[in-house]
Backbone and ligand atoms as CSV (ligand in chain L), in Angstrom:
chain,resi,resn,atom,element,x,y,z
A,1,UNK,N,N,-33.962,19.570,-64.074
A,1,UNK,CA,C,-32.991,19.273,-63.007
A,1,UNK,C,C,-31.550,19.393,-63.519
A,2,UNK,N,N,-30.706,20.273,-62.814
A,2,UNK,CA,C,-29.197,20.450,-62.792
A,2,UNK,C,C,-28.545,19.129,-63.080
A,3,UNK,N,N,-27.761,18.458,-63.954
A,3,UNK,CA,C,-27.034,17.909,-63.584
A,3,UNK,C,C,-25.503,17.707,-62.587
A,4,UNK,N,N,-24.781,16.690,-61.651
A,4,UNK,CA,C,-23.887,17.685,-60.908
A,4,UNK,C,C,-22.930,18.391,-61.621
A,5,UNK,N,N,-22.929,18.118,-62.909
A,5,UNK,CA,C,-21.903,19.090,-63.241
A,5,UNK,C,C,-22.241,20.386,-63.802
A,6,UNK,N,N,-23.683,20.216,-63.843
A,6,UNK,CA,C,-24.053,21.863,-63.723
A,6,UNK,C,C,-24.307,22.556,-62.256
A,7,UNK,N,N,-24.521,21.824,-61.113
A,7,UNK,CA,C,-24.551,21.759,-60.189
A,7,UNK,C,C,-23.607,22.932,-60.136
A,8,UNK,N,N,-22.453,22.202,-60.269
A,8,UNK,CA,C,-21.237,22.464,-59.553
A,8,UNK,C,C,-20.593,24.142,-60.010
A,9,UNK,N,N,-20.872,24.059,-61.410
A,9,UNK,CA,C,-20.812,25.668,-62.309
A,9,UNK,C,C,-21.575,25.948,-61.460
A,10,UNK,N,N,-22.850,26.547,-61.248
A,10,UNK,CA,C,-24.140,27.122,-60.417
A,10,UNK,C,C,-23.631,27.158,-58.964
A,11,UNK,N,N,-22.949,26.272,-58.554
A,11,UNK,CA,C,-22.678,26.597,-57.332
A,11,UNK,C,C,-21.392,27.846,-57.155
A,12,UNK,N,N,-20.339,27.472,-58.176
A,12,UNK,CA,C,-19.557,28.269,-58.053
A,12,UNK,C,C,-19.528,29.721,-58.465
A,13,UNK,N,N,-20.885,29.770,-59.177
A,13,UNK,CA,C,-20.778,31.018,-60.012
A,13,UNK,C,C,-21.414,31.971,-58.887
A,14,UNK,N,N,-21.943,31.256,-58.420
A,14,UNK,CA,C,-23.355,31.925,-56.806
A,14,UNK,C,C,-22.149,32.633,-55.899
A,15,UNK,N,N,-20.825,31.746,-55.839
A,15,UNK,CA,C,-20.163,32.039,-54.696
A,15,UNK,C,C,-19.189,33.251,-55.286
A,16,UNK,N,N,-19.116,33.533,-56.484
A,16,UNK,CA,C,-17.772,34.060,-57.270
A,16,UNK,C,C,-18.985,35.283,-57.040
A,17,UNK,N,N,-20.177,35.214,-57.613
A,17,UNK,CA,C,-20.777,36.910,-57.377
A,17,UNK,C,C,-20.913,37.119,-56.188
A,18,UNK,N,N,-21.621,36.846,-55.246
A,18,UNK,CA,C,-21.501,36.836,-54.051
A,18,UNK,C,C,-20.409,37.092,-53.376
A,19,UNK,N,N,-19.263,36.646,-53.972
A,19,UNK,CA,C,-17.240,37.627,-53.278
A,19,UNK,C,C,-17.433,38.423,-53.979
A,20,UNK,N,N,-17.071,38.618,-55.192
A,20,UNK,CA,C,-16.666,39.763,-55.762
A,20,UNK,C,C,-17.468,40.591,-56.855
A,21,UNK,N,N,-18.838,39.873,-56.719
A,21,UNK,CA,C,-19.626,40.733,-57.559
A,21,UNK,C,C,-20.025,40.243,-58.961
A,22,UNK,N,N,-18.790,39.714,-59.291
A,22,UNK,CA,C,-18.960,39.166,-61.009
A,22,UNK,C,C,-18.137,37.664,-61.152
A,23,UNK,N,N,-18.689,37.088,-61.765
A,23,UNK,CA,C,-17.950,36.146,-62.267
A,23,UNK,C,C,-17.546,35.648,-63.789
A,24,UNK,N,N,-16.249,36.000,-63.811
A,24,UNK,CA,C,-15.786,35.668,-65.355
A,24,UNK,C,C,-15.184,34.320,-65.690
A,25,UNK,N,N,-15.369,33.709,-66.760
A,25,UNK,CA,C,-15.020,32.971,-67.348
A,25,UNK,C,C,-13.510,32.222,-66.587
A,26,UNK,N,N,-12.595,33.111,-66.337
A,26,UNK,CA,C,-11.588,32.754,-66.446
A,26,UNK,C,C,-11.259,32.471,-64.817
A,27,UNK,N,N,-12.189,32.936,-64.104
A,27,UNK,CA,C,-11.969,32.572,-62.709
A,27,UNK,C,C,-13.004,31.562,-62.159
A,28,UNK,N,N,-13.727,31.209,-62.527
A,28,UNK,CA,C,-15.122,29.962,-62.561
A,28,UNK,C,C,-14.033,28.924,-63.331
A,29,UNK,N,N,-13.378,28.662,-64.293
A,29,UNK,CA,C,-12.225,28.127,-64.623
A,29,UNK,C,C,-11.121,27.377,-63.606
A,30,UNK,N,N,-10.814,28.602,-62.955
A,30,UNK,CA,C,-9.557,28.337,-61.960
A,30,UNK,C,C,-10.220,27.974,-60.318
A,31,UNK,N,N,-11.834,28.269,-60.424
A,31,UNK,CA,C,-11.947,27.689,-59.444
A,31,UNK,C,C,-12.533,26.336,-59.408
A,32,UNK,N,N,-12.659,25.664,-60.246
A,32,UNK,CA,C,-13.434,24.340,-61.272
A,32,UNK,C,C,-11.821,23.658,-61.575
A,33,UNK,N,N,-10.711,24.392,-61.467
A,33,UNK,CA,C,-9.652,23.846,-61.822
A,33,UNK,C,C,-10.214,22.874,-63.436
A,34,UNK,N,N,-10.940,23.444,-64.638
A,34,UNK,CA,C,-10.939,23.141,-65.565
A,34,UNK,C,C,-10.771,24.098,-66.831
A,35,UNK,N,N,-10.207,23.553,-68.050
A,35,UNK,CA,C,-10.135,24.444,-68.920
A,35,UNK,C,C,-11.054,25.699,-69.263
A,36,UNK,N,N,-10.605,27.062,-69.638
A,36,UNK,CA,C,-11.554,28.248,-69.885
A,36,UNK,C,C,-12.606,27.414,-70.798
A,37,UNK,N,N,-12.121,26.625,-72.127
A,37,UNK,CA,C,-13.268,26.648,-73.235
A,37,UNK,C,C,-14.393,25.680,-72.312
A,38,UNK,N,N,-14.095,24.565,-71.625
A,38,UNK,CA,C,-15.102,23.950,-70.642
A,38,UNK,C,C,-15.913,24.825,-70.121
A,39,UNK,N,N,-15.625,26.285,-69.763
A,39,UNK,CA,C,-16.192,26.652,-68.832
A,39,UNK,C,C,-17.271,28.026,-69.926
A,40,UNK,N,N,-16.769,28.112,-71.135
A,40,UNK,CA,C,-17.605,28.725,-72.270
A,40,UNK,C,C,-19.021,27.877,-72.547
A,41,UNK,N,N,-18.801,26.140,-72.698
A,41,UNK,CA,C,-19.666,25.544,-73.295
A,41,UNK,C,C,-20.667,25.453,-72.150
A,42,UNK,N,N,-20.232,25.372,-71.108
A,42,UNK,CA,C,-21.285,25.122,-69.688
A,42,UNK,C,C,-21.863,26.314,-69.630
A,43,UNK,N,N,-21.451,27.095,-69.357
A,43,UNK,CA,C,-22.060,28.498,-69.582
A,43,UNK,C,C,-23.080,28.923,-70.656
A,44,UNK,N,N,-22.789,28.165,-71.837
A,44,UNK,CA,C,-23.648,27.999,-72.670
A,44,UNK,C,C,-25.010,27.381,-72.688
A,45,UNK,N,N,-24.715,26.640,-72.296
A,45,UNK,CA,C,-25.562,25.646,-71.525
A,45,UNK,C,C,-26.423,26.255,-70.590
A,46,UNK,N,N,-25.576,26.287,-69.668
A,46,UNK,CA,C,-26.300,27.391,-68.332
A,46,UNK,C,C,-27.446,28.580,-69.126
A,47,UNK,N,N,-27.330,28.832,-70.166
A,47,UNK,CA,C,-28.168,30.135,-70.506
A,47,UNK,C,C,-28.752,29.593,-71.027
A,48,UNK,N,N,-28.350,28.974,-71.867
A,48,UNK,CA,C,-30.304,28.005,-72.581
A,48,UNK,C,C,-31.179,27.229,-72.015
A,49,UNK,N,N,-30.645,26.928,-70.668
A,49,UNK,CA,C,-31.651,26.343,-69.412
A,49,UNK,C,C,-31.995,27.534,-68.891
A,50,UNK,N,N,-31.585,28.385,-68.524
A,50,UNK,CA,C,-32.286,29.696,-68.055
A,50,UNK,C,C,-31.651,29.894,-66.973
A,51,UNK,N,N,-30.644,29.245,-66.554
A,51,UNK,CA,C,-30.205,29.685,-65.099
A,51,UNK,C,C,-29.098,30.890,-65.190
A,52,UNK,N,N,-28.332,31.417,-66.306
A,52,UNK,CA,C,-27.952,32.459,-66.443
A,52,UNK,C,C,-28.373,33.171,-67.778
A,53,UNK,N,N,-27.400,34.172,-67.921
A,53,UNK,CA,C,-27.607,34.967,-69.351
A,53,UNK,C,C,-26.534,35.634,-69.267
A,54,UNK,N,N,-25.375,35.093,-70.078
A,54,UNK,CA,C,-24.254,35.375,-70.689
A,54,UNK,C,C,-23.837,35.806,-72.315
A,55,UNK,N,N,-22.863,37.014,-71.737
A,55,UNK,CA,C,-23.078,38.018,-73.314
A,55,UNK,C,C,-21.357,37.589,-72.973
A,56,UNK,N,N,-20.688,37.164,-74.127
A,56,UNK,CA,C,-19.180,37.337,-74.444
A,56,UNK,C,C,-18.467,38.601,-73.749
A,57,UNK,N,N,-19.255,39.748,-74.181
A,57,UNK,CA,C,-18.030,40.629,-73.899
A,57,UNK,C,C,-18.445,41.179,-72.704
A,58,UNK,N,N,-19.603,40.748,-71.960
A,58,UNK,CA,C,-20.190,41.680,-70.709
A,58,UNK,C,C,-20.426,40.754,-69.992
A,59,UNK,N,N,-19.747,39.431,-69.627
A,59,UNK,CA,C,-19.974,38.639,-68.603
A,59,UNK,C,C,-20.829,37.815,-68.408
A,60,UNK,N,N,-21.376,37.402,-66.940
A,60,UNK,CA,C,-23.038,36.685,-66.980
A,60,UNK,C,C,-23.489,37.245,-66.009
A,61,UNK,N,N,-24.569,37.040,-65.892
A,61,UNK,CA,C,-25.248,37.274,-64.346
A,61,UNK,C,C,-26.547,36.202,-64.411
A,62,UNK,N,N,-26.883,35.767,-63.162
A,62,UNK,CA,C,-27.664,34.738,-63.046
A,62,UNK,C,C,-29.411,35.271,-63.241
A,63,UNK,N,N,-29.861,34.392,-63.482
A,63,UNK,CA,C,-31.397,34.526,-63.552
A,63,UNK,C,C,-31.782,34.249,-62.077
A,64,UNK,N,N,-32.779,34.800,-62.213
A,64,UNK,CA,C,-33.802,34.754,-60.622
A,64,UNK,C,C,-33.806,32.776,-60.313
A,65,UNK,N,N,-34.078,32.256,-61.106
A,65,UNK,CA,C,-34.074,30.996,-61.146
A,65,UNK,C,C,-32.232,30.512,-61.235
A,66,UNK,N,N,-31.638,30.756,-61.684
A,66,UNK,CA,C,-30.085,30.701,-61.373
A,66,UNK,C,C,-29.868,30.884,-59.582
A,67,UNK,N,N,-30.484,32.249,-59.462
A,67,UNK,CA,C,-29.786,32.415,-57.883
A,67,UNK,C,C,-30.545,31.227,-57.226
A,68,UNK,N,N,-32.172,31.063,-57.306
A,68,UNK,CA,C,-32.353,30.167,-56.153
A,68,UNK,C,C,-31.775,28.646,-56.121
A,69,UNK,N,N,-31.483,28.415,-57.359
A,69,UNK,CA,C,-30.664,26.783,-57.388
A,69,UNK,C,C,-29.306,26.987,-56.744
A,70,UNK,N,N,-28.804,28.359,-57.174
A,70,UNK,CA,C,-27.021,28.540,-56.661
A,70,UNK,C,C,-27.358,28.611,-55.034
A,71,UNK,N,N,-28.055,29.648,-54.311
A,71,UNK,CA,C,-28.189,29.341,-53.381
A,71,UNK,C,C,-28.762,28.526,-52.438
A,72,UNK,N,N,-29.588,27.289,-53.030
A,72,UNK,CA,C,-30.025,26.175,-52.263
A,72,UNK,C,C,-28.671,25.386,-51.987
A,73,UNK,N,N,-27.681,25.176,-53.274
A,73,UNK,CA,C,-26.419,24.319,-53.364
A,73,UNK,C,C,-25.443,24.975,-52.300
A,74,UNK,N,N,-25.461,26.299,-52.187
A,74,UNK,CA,C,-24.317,26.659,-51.600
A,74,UNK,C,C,-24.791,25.953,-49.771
A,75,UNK,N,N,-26.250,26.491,-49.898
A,75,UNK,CA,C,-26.484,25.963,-48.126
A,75,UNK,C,C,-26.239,24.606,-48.204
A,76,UNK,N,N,-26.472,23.514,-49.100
A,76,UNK,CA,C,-26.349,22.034,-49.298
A,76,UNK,C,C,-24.453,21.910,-48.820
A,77,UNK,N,N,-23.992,23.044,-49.605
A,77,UNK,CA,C,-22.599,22.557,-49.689
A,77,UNK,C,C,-22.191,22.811,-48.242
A,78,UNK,N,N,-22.377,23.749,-47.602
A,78,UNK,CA,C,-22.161,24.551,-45.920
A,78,UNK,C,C,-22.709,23.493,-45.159
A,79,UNK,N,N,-23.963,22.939,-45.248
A,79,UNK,CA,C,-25.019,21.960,-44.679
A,79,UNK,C,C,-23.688,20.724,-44.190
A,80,UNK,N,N,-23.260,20.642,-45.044
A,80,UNK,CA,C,-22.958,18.849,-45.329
A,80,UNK,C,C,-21.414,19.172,-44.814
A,81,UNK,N,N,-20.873,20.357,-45.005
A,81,UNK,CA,C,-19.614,20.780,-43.892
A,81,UNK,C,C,-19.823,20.597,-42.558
A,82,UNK,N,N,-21.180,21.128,-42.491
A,82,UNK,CA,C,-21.319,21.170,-41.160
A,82,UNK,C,C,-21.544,19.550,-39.890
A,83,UNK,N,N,-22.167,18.701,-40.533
A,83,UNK,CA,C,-22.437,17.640,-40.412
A,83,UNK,C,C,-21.469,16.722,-40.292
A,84,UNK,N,N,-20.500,17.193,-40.872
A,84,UNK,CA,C,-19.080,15.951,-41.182
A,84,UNK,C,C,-18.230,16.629,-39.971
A,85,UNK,N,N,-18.358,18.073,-39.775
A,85,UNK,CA,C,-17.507,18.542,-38.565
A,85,UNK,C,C,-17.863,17.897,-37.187
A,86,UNK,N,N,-19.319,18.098,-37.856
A,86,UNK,CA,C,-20.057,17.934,-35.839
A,86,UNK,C,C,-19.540,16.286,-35.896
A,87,UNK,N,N,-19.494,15.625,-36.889
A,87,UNK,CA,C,-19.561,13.961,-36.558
A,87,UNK,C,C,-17.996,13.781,-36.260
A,88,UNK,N,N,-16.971,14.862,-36.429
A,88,UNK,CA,C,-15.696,14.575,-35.877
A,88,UNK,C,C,-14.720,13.755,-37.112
A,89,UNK,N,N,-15.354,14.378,-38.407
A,89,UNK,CA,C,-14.504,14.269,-39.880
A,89,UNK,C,C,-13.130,15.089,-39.612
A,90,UNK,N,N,-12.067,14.630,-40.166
A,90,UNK,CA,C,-10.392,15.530,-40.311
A,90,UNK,C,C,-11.065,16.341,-40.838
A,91,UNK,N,N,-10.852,17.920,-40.683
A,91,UNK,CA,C,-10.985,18.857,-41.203
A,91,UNK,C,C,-10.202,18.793,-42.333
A,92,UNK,N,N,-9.178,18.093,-43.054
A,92,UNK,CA,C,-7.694,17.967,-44.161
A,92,UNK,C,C,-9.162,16.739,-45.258
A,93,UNK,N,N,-10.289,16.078,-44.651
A,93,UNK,CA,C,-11.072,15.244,-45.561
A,93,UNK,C,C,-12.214,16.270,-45.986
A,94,UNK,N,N,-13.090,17.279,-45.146
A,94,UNK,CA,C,-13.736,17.919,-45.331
A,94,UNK,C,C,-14.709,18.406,-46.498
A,95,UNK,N,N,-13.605,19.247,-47.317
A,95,UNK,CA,C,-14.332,19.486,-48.663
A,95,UNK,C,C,-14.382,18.675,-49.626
A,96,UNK,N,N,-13.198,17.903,-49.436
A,96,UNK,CA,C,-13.874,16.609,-51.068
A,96,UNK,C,C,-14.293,15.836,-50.379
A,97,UNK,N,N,-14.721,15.409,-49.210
A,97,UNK,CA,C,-15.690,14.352,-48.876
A,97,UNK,C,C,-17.159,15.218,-49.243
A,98,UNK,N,N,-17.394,16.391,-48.951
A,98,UNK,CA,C,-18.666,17.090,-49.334
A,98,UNK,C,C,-18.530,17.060,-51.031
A,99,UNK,N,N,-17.769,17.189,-51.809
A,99,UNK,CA,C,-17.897,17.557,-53.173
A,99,UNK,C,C,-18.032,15.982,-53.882
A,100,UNK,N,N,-17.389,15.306,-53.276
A,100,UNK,CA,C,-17.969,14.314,-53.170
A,100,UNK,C,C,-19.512,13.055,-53.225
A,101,UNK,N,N,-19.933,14.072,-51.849
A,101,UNK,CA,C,-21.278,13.725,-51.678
A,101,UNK,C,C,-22.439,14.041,-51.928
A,102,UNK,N,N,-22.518,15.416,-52.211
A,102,UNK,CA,C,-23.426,16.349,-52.181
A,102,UNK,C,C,-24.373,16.149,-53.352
A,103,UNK,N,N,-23.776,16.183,-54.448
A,103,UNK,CA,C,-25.239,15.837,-55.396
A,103,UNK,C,C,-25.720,14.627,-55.762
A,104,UNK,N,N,-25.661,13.602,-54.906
A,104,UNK,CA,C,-25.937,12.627,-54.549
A,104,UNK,C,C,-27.252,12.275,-53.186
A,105,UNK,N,N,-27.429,13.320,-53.110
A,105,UNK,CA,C,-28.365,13.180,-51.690
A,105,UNK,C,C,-29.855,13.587,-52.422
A,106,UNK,N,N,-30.873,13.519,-52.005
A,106,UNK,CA,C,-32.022,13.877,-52.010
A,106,UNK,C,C,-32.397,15.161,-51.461
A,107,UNK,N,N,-33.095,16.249,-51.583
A,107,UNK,CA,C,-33.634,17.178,-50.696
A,107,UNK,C,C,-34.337,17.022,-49.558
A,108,UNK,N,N,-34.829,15.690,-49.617
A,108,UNK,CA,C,-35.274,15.270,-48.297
A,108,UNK,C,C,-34.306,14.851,-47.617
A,109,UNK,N,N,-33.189,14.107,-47.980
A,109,UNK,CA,C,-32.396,14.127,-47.152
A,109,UNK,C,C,-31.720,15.224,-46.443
A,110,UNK,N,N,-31.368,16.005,-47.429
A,110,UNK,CA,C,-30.631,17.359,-46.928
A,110,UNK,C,C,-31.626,17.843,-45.616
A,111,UNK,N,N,-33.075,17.877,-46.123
A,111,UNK,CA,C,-33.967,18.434,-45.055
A,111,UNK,C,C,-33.503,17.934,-43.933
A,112,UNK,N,N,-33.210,16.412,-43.951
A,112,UNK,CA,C,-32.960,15.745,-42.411
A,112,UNK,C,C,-31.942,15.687,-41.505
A,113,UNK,N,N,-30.768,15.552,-42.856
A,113,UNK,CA,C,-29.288,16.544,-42.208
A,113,UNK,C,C,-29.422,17.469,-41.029
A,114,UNK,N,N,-29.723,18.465,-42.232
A,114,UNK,CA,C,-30.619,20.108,-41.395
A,114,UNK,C,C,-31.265,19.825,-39.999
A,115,UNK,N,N,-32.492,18.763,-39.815
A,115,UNK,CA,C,-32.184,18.779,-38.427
A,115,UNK,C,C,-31.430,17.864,-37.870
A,116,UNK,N,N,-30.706,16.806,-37.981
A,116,UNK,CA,C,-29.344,16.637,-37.520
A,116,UNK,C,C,-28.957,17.532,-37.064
A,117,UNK,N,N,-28.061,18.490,-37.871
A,117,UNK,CA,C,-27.133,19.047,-37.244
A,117,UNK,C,C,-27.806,19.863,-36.402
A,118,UNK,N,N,-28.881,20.486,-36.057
A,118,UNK,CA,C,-29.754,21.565,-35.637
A,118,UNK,C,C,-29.704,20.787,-34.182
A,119,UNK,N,N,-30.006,19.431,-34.107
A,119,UNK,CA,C,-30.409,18.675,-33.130
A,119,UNK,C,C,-28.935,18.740,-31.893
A,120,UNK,N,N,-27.863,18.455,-32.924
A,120,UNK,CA,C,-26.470,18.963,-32.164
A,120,UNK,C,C,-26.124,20.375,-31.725
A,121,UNK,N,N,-26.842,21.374,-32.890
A,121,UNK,CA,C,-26.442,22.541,-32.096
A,121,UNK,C,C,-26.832,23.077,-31.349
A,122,UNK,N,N,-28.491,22.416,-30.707
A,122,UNK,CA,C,-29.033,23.148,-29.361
A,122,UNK,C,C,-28.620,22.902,-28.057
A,123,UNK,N,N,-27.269,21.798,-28.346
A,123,UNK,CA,C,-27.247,21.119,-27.434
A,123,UNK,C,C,-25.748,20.720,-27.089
A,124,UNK,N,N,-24.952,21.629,-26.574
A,124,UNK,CA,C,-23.774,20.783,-26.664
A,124,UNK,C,C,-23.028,19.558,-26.073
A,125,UNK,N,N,-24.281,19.169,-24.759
A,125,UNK,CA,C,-24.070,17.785,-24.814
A,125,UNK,C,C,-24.195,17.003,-25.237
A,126,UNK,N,N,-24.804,17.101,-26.549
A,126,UNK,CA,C,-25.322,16.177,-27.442
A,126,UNK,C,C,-24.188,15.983,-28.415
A,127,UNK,N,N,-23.239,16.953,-28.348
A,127,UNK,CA,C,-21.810,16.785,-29.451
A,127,UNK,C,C,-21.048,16.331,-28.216
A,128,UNK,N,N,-20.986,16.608,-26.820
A,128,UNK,CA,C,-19.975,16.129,-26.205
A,128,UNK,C,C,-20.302,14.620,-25.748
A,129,UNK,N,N,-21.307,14.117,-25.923
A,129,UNK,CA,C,-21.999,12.658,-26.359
A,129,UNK,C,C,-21.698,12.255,-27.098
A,130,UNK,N,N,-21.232,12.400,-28.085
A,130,UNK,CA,C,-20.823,11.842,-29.191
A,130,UNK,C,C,-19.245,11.402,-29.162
A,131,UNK,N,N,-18.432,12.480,-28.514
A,131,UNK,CA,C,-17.128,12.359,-28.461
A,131,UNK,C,C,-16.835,11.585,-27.906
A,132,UNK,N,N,-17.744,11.075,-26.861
A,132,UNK,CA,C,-17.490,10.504,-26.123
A,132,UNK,C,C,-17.325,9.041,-26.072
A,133,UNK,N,N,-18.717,8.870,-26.956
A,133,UNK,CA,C,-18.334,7.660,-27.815
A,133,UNK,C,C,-17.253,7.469,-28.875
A,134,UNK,N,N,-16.961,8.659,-29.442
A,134,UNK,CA,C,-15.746,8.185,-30.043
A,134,UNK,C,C,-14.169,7.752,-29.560
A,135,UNK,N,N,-13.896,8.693,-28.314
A,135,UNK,CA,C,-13.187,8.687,-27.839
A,135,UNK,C,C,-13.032,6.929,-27.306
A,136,UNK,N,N,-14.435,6.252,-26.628
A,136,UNK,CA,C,-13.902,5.072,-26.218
A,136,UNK,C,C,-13.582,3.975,-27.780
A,137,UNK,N,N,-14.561,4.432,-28.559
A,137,UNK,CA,C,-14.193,3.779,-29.968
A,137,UNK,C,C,-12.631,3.685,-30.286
A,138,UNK,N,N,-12.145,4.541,-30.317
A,138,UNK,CA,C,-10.556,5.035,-30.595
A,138,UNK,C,C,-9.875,3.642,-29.701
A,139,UNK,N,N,-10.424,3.951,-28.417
A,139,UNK,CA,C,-9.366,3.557,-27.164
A,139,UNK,C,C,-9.790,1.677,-27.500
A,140,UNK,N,N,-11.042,1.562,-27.960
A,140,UNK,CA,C,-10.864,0.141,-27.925
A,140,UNK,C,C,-10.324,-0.331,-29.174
A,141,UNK,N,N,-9.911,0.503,-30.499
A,141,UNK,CA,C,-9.357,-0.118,-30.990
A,141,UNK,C,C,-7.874,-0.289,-30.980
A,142,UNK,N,N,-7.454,0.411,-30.139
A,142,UNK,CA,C,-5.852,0.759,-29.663
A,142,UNK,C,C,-5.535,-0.499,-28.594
A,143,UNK,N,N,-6.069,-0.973,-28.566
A,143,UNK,CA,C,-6.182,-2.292,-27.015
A,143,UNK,C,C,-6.266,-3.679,-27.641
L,1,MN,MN,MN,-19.629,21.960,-53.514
């Protein structure tokens, strides 16, 4: 099992190939907003668990087992956006309330999220139900 702070490398590295194909050192860095050598030793790491295979002068690329953890996290990370939107979260709290939360949940939970939000999106009275309650929430605490 990932820890989140391998989590979080794995997640970003999924999203950096996935834009642009490759992900180097120095931009998994700037998007981790942590030092390059941090992002050498994790990487290091990352390859002796097997989730990538990184050569110094030729980059990394993920293992078959790399992509499916990067891409379970990335839907976890989208998942849990989605959930905080439909519940009527500031879009300005959004992502660090998810970066936040996210490797903290269970997969069963995530499963249940999933239909949460599924349950709101067949239905948009079921989100305009909600507002609705919020809306009087708001108004009674303004009174
Ligand atoms: Mn995330």
């Amino acid at each position: 099992m990932p820890t989140p702070s391998m989590e979080d490398y794995i997640e970003q590295i999924y999203m950096l190939i996935e834009d642009k194909g490759y992900a180097r050192v120095s931009d998994i860095a700037e998007a981790l907003a942590v030092h390059p050598s941090s992002v050498t030793k994790m990487v290091q790491k990352l390859d002796k668990d097997e989730y990538l295979i990184y050569e110094k002068y030729r980059g990394l690329i993920l293992t078959p087992k790399g992509k499916k953890v990067g891409k379970r996290l990335v839907y976890r990370h989208e998942l849990l956006e989605q959930l905080l939107r439909i519940i009527g979260v500031d879009e300005s709290n959004i992502y660090e309330d998810v970066e936040g939360i996210e490797h903290h949940l269970s997969w069963n939970a995530i499963d249940r999220v999933g239909d949460l939000v599924q349950f709101f999106e067949e239905d948009e009275k079921r989100i305009e139900a909600l507002r609705a309650i919020q809306k009087r929430n708001e108004e009674e605490q303004t009174t």
